[in-house]
MMTF fields as JSON, N, C-alpha, C and O atoms, coordinates in Angstrom:
{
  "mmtfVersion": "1.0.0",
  "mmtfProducer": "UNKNOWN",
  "numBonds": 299,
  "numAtoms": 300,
  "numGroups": 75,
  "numChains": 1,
  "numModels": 1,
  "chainsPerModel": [1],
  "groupsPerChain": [75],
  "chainIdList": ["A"],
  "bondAtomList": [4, 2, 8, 6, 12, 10, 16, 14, 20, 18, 24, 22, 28, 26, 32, 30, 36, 34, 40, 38, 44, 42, 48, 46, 52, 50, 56, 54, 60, 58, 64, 62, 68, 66, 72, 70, 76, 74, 80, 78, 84, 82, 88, 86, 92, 90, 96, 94, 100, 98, 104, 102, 108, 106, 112, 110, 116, 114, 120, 118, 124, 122, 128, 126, 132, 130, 136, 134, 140, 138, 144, 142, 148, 146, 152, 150, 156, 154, 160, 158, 164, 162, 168, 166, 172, 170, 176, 174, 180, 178, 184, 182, 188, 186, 192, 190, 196, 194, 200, 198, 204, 202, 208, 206, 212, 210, 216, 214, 220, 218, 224, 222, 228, 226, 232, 230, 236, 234, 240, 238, 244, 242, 248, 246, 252, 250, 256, 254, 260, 258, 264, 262, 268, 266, 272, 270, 276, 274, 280, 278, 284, 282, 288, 286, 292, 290, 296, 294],
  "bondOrderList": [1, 1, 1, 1, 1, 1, 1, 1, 1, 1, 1, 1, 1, 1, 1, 1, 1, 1, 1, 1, 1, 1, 1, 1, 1, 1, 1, 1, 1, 1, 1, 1, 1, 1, 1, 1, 1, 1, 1, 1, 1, 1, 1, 1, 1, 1, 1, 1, 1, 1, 1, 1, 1, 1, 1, 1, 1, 1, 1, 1, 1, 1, 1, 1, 1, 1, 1, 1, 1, 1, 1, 1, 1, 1],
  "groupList": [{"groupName": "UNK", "atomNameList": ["N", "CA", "C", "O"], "elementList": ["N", "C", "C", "O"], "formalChargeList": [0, 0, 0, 0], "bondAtomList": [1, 0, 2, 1, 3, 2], "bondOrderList": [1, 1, 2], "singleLetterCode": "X", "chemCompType": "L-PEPTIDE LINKING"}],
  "groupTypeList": [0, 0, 0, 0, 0, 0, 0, 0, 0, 0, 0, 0, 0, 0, 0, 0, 0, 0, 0, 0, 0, 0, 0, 0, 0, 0, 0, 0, 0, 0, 0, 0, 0, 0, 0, 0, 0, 0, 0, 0, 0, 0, 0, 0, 0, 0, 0, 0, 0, 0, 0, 0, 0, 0, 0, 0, 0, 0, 0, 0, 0, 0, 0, 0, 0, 0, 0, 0, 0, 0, 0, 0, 0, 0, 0],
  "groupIdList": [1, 2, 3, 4, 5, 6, 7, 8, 9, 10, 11, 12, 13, 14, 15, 16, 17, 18, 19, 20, 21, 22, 23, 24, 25, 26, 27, 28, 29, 30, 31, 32, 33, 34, 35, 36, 37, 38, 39, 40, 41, 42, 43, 44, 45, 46, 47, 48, 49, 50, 51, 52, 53, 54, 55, 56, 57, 58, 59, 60, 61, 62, 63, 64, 65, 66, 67, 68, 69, 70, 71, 72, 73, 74, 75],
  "secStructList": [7, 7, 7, 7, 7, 7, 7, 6, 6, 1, 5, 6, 6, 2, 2, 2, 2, 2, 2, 2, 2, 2, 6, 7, 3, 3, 3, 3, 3, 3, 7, 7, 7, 1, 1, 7, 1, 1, 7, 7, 7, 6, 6, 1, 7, 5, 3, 3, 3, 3, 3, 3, 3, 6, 6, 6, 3, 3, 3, 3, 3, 3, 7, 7, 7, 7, 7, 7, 7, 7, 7, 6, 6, 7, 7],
  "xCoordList": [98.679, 97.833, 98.17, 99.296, 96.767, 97.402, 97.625, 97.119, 98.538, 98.901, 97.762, 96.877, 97.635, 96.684, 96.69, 97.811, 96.181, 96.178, 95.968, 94.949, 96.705, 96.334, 95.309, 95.423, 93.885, 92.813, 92.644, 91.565, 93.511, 93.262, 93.233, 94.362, 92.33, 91.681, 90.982, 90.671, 90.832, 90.548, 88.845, 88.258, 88.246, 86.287, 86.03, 86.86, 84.884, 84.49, 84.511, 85.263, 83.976, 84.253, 85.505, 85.696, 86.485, 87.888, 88.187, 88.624, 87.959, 88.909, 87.617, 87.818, 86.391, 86.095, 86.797, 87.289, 86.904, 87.6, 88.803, 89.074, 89.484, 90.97, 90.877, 91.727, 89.94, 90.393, 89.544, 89.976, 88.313, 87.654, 89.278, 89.809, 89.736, 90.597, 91.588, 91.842, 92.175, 92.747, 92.1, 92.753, 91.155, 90.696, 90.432, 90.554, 90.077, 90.127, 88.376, 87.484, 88.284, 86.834, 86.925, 88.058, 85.923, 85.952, 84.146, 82.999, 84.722, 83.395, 83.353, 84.449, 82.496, 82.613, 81.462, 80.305, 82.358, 81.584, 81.936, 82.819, 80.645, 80.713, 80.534, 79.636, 81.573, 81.891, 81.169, 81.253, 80.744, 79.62, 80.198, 81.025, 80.16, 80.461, 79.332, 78.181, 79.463, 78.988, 77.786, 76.81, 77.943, 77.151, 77.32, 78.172, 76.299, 76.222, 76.311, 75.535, 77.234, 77.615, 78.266, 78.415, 78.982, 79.152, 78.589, 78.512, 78.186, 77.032, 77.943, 79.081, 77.484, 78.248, 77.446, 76.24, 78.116, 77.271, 77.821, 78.829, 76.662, 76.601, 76.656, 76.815, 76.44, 76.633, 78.203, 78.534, 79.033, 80.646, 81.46, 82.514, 81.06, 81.918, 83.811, 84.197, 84.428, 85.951, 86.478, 85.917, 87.844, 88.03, 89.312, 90.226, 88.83, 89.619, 90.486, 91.295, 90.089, 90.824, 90.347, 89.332, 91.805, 91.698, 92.37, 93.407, 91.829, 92.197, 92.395, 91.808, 93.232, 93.044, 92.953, 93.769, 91.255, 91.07, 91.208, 91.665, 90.784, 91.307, 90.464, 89.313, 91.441, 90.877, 91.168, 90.559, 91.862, 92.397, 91.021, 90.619, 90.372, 89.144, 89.601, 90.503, 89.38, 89.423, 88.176, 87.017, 88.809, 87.439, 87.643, 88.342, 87.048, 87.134, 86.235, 85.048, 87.05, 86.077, 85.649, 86.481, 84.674, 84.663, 83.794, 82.698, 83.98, 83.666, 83.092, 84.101, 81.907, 81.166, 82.146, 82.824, 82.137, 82.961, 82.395, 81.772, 82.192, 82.224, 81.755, 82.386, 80.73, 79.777, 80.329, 80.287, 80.732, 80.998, 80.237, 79.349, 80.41, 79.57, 80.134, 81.311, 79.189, 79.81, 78.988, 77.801, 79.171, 78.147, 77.714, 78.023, 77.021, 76.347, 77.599, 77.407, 78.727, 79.71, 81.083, 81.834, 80.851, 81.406, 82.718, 83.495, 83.024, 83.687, 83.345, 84.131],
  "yCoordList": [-8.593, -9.602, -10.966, -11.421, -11.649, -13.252, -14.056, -13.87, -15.258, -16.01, -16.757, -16.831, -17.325, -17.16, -18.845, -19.104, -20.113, -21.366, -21.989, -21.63, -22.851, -23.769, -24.622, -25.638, -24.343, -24.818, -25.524, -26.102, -25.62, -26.566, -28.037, -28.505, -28.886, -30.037, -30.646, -31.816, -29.454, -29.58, -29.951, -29.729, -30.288, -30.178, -28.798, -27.933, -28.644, -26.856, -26.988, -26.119, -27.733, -27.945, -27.083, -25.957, -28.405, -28.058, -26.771, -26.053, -26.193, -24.923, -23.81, -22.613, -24.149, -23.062, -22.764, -21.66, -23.84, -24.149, -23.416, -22.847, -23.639, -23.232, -21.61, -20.936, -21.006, -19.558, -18.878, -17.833, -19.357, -18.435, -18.474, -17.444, -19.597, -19.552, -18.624, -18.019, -18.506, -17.679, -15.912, -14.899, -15.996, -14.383, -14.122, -12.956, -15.038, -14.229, -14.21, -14.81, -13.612, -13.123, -14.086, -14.264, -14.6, -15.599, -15.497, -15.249, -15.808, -16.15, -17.32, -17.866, -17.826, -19.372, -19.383, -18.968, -20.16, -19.918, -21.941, -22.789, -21.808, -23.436, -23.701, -23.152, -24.729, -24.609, -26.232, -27.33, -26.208, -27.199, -27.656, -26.878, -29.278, -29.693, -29.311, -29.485, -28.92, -28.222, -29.246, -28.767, -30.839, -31.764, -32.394, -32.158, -33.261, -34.139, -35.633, -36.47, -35.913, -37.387, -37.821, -39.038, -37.137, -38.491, -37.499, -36.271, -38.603, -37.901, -37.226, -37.668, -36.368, -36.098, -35.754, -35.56, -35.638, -35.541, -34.359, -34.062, -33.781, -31.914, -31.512, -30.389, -33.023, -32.761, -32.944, -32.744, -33.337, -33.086, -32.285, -32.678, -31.246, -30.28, -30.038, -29.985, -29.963, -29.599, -28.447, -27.876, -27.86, -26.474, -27.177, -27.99, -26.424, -26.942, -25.428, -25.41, -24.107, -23.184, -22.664, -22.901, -21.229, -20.597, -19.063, -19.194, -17.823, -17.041, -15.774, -16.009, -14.614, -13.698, -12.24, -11.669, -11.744, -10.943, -9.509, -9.368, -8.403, -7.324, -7.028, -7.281, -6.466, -6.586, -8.036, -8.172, -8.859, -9.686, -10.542, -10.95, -10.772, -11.544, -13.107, -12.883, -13.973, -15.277, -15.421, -15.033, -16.128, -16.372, -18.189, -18.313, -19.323, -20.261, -20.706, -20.408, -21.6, -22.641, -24.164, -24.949, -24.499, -25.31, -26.347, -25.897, -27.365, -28.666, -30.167, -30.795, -31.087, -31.785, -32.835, -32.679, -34.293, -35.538, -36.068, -35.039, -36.748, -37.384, -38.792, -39.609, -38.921, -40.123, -41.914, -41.98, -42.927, -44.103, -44.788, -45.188, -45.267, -45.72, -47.391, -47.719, -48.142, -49.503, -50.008, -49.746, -50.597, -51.212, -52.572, -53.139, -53.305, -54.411, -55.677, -56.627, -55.39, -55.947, -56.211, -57.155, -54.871, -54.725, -54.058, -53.925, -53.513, -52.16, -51.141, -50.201],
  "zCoordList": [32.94, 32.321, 32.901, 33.101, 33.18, 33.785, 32.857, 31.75, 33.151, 31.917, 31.611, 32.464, 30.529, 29.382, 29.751, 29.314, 30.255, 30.104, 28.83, 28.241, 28.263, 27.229, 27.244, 27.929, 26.358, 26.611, 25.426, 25.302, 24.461, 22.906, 22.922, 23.076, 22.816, 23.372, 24.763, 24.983, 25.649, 26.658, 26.832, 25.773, 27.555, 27.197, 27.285, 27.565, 27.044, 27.235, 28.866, 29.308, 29.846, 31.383, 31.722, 32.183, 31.163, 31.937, 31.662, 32.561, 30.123, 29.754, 30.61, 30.408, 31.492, 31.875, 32.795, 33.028, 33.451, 34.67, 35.164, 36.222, 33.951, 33.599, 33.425, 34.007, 32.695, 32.6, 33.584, 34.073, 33.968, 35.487, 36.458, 36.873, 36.627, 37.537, 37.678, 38.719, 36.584, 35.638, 35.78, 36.033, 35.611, 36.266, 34.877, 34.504, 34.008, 32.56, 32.139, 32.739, 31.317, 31.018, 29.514, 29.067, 28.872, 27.859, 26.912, 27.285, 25.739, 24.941, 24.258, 24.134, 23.816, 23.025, 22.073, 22.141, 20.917, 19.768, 19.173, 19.309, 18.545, 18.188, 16.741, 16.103, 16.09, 15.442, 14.265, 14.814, 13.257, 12.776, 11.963, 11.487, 11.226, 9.808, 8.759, 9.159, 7.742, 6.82, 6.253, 5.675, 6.48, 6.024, 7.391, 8.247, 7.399, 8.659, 8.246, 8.708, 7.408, 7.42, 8.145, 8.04, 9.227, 10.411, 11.434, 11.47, 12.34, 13.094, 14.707, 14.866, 15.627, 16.476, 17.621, 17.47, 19.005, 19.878, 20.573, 21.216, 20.144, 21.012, 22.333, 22.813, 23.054, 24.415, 24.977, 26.146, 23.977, 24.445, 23.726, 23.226, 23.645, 22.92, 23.542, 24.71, 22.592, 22.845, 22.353, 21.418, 23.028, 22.419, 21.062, 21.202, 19.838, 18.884, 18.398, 17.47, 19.306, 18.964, 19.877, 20.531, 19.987, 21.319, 20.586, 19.936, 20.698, 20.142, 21.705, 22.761, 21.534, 22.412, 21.664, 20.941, 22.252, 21.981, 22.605, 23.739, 21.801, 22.802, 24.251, 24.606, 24.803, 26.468, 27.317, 28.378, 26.979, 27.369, 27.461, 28.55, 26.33, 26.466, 25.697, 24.889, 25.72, 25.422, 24.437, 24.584, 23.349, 22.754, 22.044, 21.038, 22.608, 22.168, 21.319, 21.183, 20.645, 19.697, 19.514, 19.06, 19.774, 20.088, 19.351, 19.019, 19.086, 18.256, 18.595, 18.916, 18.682, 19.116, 18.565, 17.55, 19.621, 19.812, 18.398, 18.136, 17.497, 17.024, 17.393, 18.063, 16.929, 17.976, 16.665, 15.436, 17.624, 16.945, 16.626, 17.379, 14.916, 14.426, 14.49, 14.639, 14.366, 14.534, 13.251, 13.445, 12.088, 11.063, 11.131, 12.179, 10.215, 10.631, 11.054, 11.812, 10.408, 9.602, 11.166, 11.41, 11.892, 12.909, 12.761, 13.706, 11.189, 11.128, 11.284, 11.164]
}
């Protein structure tokens, strides 16, 4: 088995990057806030978990940046 890279905060990019290289076979699953009071942007997803499944499959999870809010006030 090849060693397994640490992909926990990485972008979904890098950690593909990281386990094709790796020779490893992978799935990804995305992961939502239950309410949408702070708003987030789906186009930068990160891996916030990394599990190994059987067959030496990778299965990440992954979670949208958190988009900044600035108010009128400038907090």
């Amino acid at each position: 088995m090849a060693a397994i890279p640490d992909c926990i905060g990485r972008s979904q990019a890098e950690a593909q990057q990281l386990l094709r290289a790796a020779g490893l076979s992978f799935t990804e699953e995305i992961t939502r806030p239950t309410r949408d009071f702070f708003k987030t942007d789906s186009t930068c997803l990160y891996v916030v978990r990394q599990r190994l499944l059987a067959g030496d499959e990778v299965r990440l999870t992954l979670a949208a940046r958190m988009e900044k809010e600035v108010s009128c006030h400038g907090l």
